[in-house]
GUFI-250189 format. One record per residue (C-alpha): x, y, z; residue number from 1; residue in one letter. Coordinates in steps of 0.5 Angstrom, whole numbers, plus 2048, in hexadecimal, padded with zeros to 3 digits. Each point is the difference from the previous one (the first is absolute). Example, Ala and Ser with C-alpha at 12.3 -4.5 7.8 and 13.67 -1.06 7.14 Angstrom:
<sites>
u,v,w,sevo,guba
819,7F7,810,1,A $
802,807,7FE,2,S $
</sites>
This chain:
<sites>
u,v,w,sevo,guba
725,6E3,7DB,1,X $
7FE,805,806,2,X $
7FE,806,800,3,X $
800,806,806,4,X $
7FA,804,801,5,X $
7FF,807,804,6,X $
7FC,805,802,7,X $
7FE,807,803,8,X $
808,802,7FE,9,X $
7FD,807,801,10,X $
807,804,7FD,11,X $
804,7FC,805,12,X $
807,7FF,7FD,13,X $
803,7FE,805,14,X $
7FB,7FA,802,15,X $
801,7FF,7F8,16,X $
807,7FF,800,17,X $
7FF,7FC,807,18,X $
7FB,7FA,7FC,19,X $
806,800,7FA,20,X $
804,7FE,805,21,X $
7FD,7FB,803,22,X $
7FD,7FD,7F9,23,X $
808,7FF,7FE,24,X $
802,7FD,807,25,X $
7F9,7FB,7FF,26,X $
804,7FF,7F8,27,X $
806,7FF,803,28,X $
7FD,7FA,805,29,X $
7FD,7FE,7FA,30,X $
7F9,803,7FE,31,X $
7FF,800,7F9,32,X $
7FC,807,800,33,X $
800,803,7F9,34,X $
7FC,807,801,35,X $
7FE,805,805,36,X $
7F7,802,800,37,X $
800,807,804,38,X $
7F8,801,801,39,X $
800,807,802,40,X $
806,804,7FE,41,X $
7FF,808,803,42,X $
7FC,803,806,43,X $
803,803,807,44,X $
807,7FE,800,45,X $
806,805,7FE,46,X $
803,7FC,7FA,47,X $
7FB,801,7FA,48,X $
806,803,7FA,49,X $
805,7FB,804,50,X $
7FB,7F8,7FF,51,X $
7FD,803,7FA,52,X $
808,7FF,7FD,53,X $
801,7FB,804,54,X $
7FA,7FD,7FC,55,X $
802,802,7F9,56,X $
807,7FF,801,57,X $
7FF,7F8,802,58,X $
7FF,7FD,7F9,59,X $
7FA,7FD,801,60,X $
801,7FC,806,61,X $
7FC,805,804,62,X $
7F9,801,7FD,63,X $
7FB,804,804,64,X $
7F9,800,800,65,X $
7FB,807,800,66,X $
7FE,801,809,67,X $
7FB,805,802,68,X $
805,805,800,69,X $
802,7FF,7FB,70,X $
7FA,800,7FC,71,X $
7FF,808,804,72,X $
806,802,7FE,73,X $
800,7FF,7F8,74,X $
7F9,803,800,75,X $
802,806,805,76,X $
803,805,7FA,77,X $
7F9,7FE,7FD,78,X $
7FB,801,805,79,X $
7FC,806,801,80,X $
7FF,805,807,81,X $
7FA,7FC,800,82,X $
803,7F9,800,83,X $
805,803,806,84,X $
7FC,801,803,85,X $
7FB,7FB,800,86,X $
806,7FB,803,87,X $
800,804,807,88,X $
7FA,7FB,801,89,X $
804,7FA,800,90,X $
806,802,801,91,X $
804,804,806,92,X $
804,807,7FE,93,X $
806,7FD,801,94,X $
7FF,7FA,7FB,95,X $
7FE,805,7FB,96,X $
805,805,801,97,X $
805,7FA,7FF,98,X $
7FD,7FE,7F9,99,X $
802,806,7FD,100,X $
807,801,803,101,X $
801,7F9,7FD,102,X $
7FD,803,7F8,103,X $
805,806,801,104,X $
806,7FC,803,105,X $
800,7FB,7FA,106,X $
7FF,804,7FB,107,X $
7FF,800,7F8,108,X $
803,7F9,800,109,X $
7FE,7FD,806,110,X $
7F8,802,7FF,111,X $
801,7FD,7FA,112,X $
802,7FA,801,113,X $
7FB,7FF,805,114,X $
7FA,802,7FC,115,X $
803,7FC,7FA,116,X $
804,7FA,802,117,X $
7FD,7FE,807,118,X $
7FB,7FC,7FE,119,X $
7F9,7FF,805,120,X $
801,7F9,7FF,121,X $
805,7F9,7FD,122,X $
7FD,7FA,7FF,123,X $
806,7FB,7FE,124,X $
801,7F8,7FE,125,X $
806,7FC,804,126,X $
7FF,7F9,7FD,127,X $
7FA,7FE,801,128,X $
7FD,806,805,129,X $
7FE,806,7FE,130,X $
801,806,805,131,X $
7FC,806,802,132,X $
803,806,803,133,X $
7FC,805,802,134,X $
800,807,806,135,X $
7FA,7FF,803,136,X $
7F9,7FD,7FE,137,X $
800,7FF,7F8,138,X $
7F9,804,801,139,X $
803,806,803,140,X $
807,802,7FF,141,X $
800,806,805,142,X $
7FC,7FF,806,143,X $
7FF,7F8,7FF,144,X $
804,7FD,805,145,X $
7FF,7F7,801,146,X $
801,7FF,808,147,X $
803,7FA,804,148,X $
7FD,7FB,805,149,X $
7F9,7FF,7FC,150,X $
7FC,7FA,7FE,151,X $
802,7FD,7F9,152,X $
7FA,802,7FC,153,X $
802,807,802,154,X $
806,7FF,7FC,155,X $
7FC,7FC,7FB,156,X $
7FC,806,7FD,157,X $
807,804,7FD,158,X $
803,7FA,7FE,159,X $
7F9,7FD,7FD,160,X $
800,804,7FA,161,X $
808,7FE,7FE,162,X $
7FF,7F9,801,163,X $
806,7FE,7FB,164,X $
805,803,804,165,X $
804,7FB,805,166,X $
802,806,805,167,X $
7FD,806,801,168,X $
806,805,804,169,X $
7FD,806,803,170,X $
802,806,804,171,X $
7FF,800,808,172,X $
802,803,807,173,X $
801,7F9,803,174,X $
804,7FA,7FC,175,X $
7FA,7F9,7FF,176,X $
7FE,7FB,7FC,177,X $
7F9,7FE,7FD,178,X $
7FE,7FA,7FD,179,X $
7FA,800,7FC,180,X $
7FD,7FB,7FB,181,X $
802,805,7FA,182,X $
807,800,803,183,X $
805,804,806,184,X $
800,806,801,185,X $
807,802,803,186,X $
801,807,804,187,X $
807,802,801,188,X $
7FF,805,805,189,X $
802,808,800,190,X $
808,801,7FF,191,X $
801,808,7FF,192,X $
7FB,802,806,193,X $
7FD,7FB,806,194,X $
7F8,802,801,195,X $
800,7FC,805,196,X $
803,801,806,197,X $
805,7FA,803,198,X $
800,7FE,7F9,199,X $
807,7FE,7FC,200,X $
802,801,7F9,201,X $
7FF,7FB,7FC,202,X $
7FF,7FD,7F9,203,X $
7FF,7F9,7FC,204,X $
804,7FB,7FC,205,X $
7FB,7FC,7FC,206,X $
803,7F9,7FC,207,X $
7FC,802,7F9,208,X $
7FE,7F7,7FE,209,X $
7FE,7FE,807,210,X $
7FD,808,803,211,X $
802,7FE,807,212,X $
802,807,804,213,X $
806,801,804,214,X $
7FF,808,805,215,X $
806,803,802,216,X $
802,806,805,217,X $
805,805,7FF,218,X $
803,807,802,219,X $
801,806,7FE,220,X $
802,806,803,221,X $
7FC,805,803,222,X $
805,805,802,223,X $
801,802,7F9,224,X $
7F9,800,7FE,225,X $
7FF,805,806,226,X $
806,805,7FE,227,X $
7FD,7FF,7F8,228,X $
7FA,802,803,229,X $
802,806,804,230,X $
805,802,7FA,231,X $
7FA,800,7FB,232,X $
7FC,804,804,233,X $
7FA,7FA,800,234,X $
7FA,801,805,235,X $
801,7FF,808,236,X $
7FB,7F9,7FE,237,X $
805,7FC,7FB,238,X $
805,800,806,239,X $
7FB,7FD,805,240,X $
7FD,7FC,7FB,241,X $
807,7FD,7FF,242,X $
801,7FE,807,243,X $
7F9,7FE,802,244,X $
7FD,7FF,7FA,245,X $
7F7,801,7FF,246,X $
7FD,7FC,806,247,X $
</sites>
């Protein structure tokens, strides 16, 4: 059995139906993938309402796991002025203006399914291995963010204290794999939005009894996010942020 893996979807539908595709093609050439693990479901792209029915509606076969964003837009409804405000020293107006248009635009339904049913995080068991799906640092679910291109010990002290798990997925801006003494830790890069520029989106395919990892590119189309941005009103930002992602 293999399982298919992305991440950073920030509200981008058509980068959803997009890996949808490209899982049925991998299917069809005889990839056994079974689910769907979707590491940060909402953010800056224009499609909130429309994934989380996509979500809801798949029967199972896509599961998401609670992003930073996510976490932000379940508690803004909560926060006080203070709490607002006190965001401005980590994020941009932009950023924080897109919080709430998410909150507003998902409505009842859509604010409480995010706040109820998308969990912070999934272990599962496939076989003999035992998985653990998680946004970012497991410590620091909202700012937390495990890098690329660093030494083993680096990935050693966040897989330490989950010695059990085989696999350990995580949220990322670029796709890599780390091995580890405790065990692989598997990024399958940003999907909805690129951070960094030059990069493509990607997600990743894991076989479930032997771990091993296969990364994939796909396309989407970035005319038609343009013109939901302009329809919705969303700030100048989120287009630029579109093409040329944060670096």
């Amino acid at each position: 059995m293999q399982i298919a893996v992305a991440s950073n979807i920030h509200g981008n539908l058509p980068a959803l139906a997009s890996i949808l595709s490209k899982i049925e093609k991998l299917k069809e050439n005889g990839r056994d993938i079974k689910k769907l693990y979707i590491l940060g479901v909402f953010g800056f792209m224009p499609y909130p309402k429309e994934v989380f029915e996509m979500i809801k509606g798949s029967d199972g076969l896509i599961i998401p796991v609670r992003g930073k964003y996510d976490h932000l837009i379940a508690r803004w409804g909560d926060m006080d002025e203070r709490e607002k405000e006190d965001l401005k020293e980590d994020l941009p107006d932009f950023a924080i203006e897109m919080i709430e248009w998410n909150w507003q635009t998902l409505n009842h339904e859509g604010r409480s399914w995010i706040r109820n049913d998308v969990p912070a995080f999934i272990p599962e068991k496939f076989g003999e291995n035992e998985f653990f799906f998680v946004y970012g640092d497991p410590f620091n679910p909202i700012n937390g963010e495990i890098h690329p291109k660093r030494s083993s010990t680096y990935y050693e002290q966040f897989l330490a204290p989950f010695k059990k798990f085989e696999v350990f997925v995580v949220a990322g801006r670029e796709p890599f794999v780390a091995e580890t003494k405790y065990g692989r830790l598997v990024c399958p890069g940003s999907a909805g939005l690129q951070p960094i520029r030059g990069t493509k989106p990607t997600f990743a395919v894991i076989d479930t009894r032997t771990t091993d990892v296969a990364m994939f590119e796909f396309e989407f189309s970035k005319s038609d996010v343009e013109e939901r941005i302009k329809e919705a009103g969303l700030p100048d930002q989120i287009k630029e942020l579109l093409y040329h992602g944060y670096l």
